[in-house]
C-alpha positions, 0 to 999 in steps of 0.5 A: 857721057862722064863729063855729064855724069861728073857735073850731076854728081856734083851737082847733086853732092853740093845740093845734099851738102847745102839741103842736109845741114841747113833744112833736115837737121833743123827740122829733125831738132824741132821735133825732137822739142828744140828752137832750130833758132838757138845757138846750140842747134846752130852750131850743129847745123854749122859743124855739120855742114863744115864736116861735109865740105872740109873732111873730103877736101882734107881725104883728098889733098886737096886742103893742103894744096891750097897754099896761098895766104889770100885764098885762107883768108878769102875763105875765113873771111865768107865763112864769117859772114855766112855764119854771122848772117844766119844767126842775126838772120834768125835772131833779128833781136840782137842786132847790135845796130838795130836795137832800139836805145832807151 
């Protein structure tokens, strides 16, 4: 039974870490009056969310206890990505490559 209850608190920390930042914030700035596609709220949603994942993992050790060189840069290199996507994601516009050259 407490590996059951183990697996859907994690479960249920990692849905709020990903539902939180990416779905409440946002609609909580565009009703305060904000556009959830500019920078700002952007990066509020990104810090927040990075803030959720990192500050436990960093109380717990557990950070300091990832020594290997290729897991960091594994990590930078998907966190890149991920924040790369969202934001051409919702500013298709300013795709570099897909821009239309006059």
């Amino acid at each position: 039974m407490a590996d059951t209850a183990t697996t859907v608190w994690i479960v249920a920390a990692t849905i709020a870490a990903i539902v939180v930042p990416f779905v409440v914030v946002p609609e909580i700035f565009e009703r305060l009056g904000h556009n959830s596609r500019r920078a700002f709220v952007r990066g509020v949603v990104w810090a927040l969310f990075l803030a959720i994942v990192l500050v436990p993992a960093a109380v717990t050790g557990f950070l300091f206890s990832v020594t290997n060189v290729a897991d960091w840069i594994l990590f930078v290199l998907a966190l890149t990505v991920a924040i790369l996507y969202d934001y051409y994601r919702l500013n298709p516009t300013k795709v570099p490559w897909a821009r239309v050259r006059t």
